[in-house]
Every structure is written in C-alpha cells, then in structure tokens.
N, C-alpha and C positions, 0 to 999 in steps of 0.2 A: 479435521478434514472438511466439515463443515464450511468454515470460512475461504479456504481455499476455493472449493468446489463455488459457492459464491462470487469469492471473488474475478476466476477462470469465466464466469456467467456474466460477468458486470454488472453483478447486482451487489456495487459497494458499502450499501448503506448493509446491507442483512450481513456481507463478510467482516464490516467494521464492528457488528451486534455480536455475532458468532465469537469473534475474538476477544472482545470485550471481555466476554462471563470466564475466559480462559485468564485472561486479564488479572482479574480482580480476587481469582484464587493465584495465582502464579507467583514465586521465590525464586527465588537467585535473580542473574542474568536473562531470565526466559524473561520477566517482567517487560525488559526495556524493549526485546525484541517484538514480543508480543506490540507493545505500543507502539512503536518501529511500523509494523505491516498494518497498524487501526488507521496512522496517519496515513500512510500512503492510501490507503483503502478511502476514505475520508475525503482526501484530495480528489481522488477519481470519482467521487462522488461530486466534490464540488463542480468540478469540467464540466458534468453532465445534465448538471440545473445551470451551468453558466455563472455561477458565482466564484470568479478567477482569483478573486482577492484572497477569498478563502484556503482555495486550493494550491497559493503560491507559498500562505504560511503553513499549511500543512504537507506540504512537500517537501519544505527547507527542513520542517521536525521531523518527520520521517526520514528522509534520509540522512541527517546528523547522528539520531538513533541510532538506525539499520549500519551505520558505516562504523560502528564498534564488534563487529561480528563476523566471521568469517561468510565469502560467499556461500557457504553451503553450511547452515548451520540448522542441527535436527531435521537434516533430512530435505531442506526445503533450498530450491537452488532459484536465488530472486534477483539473478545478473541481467536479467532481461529488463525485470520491473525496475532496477534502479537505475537502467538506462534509458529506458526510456522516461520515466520519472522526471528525470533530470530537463531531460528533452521537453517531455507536456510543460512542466513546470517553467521555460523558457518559454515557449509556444506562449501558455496562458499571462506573464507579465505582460509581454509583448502586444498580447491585443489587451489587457487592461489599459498600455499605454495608448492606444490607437482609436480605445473606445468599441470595439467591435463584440460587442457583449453578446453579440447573438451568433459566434460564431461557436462551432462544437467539432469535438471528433470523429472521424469517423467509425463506427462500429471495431473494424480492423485495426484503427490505430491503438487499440488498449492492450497491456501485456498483457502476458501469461505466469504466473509461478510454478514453478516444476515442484513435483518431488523426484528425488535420486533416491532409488530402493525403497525404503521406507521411511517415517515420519519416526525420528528418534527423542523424547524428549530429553532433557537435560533435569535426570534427578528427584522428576515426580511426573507422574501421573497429567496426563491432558484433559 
C-alpha cells in the first residue's frame, strides 16, 4: 500500500523504493508485475526532473511489462495509468524531439491507480 499511496502523491522515486523491497522478495508472475508499476513509477519520475529520454525508455518497459497482466490484477485497476502512460510517454518524445527540456506536467496531469476492494496478492504474502 505504501507504494501506491506514494505513487497517488507523485512522490515516484519513494513509490519506485516502496516497490522495489516488494520486488526483490517476490515469486511467480507478481515479480514482472511489481517491475511493470517500478517502471512506470520511474518514468514519472523522470517527467518531473525533466529527463525525457529517461522516461521514454522506462515507459516502453513498463508498459510491455504491465501488458501481460489483466487490467485488474491483485486488486489494483491501472487502466488509467497505462493510458495515460502511453500518452506522457508520447508527450515526452515529442519535446525531446523539439528540444523543449524545460517543459513539465502539470500537477493534474499525473494518474492515479485504484484499488478495487482489496489488494489480493497472488500466492504470498506482500
């Protein structure tokens, strides 16, 4: 919950940290997913120092990731974040091509990730 609640905050780098330690105990399919949401977290991180280049190849990984998984998997419904993902991630090429390094999002423009019910994990322990 951690991570979310971070990442709901836009405080990416602490939701990419949060996730992480989740990460590096984690088995099966949780693995990819968990790395799935570090990327995108990651990304949104990059947008926000401005470093696009960054956040264009950690969008593509993230969401190649995240796109083996059902929209709603453990509980967490990230149909918003991987659309707009998609979105930033075009946004941010776009001014890498144009040079505009100093442009940023606005507050408002960053998802959100739901949960539905609750946070179920898949098989062990979070």
């Amino acid at each position: 919950m951690r991570g979310l609640r971070h990442f709901n905050d836009l405080a990416f780098w602490d939701a990419h940290e949060a996730w992480e330690e989740l990460w590096l105990a984690a088995e099966s399919d949780l693995d990819q997913f968990l790395q799935g949401l570090i990327q995108i977290a990651a990304a949104y991180h990059h947008l926000k120092r401005g470093t696009f280049r960054g956040g264009v190849r950690l969008f593509d990984a993230g969401l190649a990731r995240l796109a083996n998984f059902a929209d709603l998997f453990c509980g967490i419904d990230r149909r918003d974040v991987e659309r707009a993902s998609r979105t930033h991630r075009q946004w941010a090429a776009e001014r890498m091509e144009r040079g505009e390094m100093d442009a940023r999002l606005a507050p408002d423009a960053y998802p959100k990730l739901h949960v539905v019910g609750k946070i179920i994990p898949p098989r062990q322990p979070w």
